[in-house]
Steps between C-alpha positions, in 0.01 A plus 500: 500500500349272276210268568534079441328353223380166490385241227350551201171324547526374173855363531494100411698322799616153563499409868344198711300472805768368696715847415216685683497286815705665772821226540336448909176578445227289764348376232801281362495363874144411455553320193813288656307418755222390301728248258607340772177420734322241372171600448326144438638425835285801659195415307504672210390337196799492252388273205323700227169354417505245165181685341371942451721742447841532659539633863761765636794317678440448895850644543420816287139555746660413860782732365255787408284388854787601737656776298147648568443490820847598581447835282174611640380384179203221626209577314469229174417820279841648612711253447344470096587828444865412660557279221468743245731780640681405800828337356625309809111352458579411143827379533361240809194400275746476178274771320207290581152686586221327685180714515360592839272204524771221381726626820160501746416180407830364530522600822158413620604126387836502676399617851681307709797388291563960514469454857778247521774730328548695800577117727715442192710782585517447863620203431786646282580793727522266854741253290666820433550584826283836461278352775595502873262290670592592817227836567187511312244816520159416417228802470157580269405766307125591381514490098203662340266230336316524127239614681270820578445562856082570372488130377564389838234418731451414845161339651419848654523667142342298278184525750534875519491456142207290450356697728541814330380347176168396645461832658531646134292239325228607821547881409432421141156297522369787763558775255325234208263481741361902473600487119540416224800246481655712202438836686684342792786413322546902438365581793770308704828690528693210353293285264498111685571209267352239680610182340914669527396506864374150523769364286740675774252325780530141366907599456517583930290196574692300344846584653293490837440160432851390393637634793241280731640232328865558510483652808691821376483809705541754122509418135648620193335523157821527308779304663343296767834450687517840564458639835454888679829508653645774714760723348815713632323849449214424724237374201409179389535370168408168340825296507730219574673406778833436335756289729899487435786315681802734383891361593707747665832414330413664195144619567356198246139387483532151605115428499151685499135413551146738412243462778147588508527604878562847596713453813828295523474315784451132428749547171856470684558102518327437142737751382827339713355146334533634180880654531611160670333292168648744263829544674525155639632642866413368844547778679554898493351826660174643400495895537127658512318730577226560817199428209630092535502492857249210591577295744379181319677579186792593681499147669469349151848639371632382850460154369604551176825582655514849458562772703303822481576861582174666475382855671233441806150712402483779726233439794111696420481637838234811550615825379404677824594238759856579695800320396524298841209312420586392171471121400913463463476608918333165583777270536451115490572264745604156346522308823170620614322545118377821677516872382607776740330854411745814567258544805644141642217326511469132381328430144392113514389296189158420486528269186563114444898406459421365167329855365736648217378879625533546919318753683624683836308719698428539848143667575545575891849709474340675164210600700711684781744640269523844445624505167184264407345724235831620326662159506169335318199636309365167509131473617584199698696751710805286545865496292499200298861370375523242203804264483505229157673178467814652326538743771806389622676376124456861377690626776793282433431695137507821634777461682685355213407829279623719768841311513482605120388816447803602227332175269153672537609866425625364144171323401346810313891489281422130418162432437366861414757561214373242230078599610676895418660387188223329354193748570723786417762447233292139365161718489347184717319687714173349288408139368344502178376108474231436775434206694745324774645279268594732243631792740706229628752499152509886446627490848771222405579723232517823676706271731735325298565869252635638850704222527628483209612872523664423892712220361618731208588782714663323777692239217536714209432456186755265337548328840114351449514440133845282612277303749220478281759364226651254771136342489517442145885316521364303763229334327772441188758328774191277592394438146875396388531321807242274443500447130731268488355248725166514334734423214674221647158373679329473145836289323 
């Protein structure tokens, strides 16, 4: 058999971008989408400046922006070389090719008009009816930060550090001291460059002192936002705390937030205020999981009106103490506001009503027990049980997940495919700008690319461009409509 041949290299051909553009390729979805948002609206600054040279077309950069982040391709030096050989890249930018720092700059300037792309599209997909409303899963996930883990430093640290340095700067002027200072310097195993030490000295001190003023427990030397964060293989990283509310319908990112805290409790109810602004709903279920239970914020999406199934944290009882004595086998007494131990004795409260945190014990039946030293390893030599002011509201919570266990068991499906999708397939595992602010569009990016792609997989290609059209013919009907009376209002 033969073998195929293809083009002679040399060949003249007439063809035209649009020829090489894949009749449903993404990127003729992005540029629909695109014409018909109106940028000005969202911030962007439209009008091209009356003096200096010409500017590249807003349309052309938002265009090249989320075509970018959708194709793992985030970095301003990728997306330069895009123009010049990646033909759905030229066909979007019309053959135009911004260098690295045009694009960086352009989206350093349009920060928060990026970030409102993605509520643009909410917007589009919930009149579409792509958006359920009814179940909402919230969850975070820890995104690594612009930041090395070594230019991170706690209190503790930067005094070992300053520490070490005078210990070195010490060792130095005793060797000086016997010699010569030059015939220490090869003398010492590792010559000492003092003022390199000091400069590193005055460096410490000084992030010691910023953090007495701000009251900051570490600091960052690179992206100040960042913080060491906990990861999923057991190490720590420096990160974001990266919230998302994801709609269960069709598994859509309805909202996000980045947080500088580690932990999620405390980010539940801002997150359920956001969905209701951005969705305009009163009420629907929340679905999270045991990381948000706190019984304050839990009470604060009670009165927004929402209902919560979240997971209960499992109790920290003693590794070696029996199972009878653990602290779910002390049952409260609501008539009473007493505890009863699995021994039957009564547990009284020895704090004022008005305390949030209540404390039972009861000394005398403690001191007779003879379970006393593997109920409690307490000095005191007594069982001590706490009881807080939401006590009773997180039961009614508890309750109401266990009457929905088959909701909770799909959370990981809703809310853990789009954080898959975009660390994995998106390459967003990373942020490449640095500070708060900035991390805050790549994720509306990273956000809005994966929505993007859910709305074309579960509409279809020519079934979005139609609805992206129908935008276009209803601005027309409006402009037609009212033409004539500002016609007739000006006769």
């Amino acid at each position: 058999m033969g073998e195929l041949t293809g083009q002679d290299r040399e060949q003249t051909m007439l063809w035209s971008i649009e020829e090489m553009v894949e009749p449903d390729s993404m990127a003729r979805v992005i540029d629909r989408f695109v014409e018909v948002t109106d940028l000005k609206k969202l911030g962007f600054r439209t009008e091209p400046a009356q003096t200096g040279r010409p500017r590249y077309p807003v349309k052309a950069m938002v265009k090249l922006m989320i075509y970018g982040y959708q194709n793992t391709l985030r970095s301003s030096r990728k997306l330069e070389r895009e123009t010049r050989r990646n033909l759905e890249v030229m066909w979007l930018m019309n053959g135009l090719q911004p260098d690295y720092k045009t694009i960086s700059e352009f989206r350093r300037e349009n920060l928060r008009p990026l970030q409102k792309l993605l509520r643009e599209f909410v917007k589009l997909c919930h009149g579409w009816g792509l958006i359920g409303g009814e179940l909402i899963a919230i969850d975070g996930t820890k995104i690594k930060a612009s930041n090395n883990k070594k230019q991170n430093f706690s209190r503790k640290k930067l005094e070992e550090r300053i520490e070490n340095i005078d210990r070195q700067i010490e060792e130095y002027f005793r060797i000086a001291e016997e010699e010569d200072a030059s015939e220490a310097k090869k003398s010492a195993e590792k010559p000492i460059d003092i003022d390199e030490l000091l400069k590193h000295k005055e460096r410490y001190e000084g992030y010691l002192r910023e953090m007495d003023e701000t009251g900051a427990n570490e600091i960052s030397a690179v992206d100040p936002d960042a913080r060491l964060m906990g990861n999923n293989r057991g190490g720590v990283d420096m990160a974001y705390n990266v919230q998302s509310a994801v709609d269960a319908k069709n598994h859509l990112v309805v909202d996000f937030d980045v947080s500088l805290q580690p932990a999620d409790q405390g980010q539940l109810s801002p997150m359920i205020r956001k969905v209701k602004k951005r969705l305009k709903i009163k009420r629907f279920i929340v679905v999270a999981d045991k990381g948000y239970y706190q019984g304050e914020d839990l009470w604060r999406a009670k009165k927004l009106k929402v209902k919560t199934i979240v997971s209960k944290q499992k109790a920290a009882n003693p590794k070696d103490q029996p199972e009878m004595l653990h602290i779910e086998n002390f049952k409260y007494n609501a008539e009473t506001d007493t505890y009863t131990c699995p021994m039957g004795q009564t547990l009284k409260s020895h704090s004022k009503k008005t305390t949030k945190r209540k404390k039972y014990f009861n000394k005398k039946a403690c001191e007779k027990c003879p379970y006393r030293d593997q109920c409690t390893n307490a000095s005191k030599g007594f069982r001590t049980v706490t009881r807080n002011q939401y006590a009773d509201f997180l039961n009614e919570v508890d309750k109401f997940t266990a009457e929905n266990m088959d909701i909770y068991k799909h959370r990981q499906q809703i809310v853990e495919h789009p954080f898959g999708t975009v660390k994995r397939t998106m390459d967003g595992g990373y942020f490449l700008l640095r500070t708060r602010r900035k991390v805050r569009t790549e994720a509306a990016l990273l956000f809005f690319g994966y929505d993007l792609k859910r709305a074309y997989n579960v509409l279809g290609f020519h079934e979005i461009m139609a609805r992206l059209d129908a935008i276009i013919s209803a601005v027309f009907r409006l402009f037609d409509f009212f033409i004539p009376i500002l016609n007739y209002s000006g006769n």
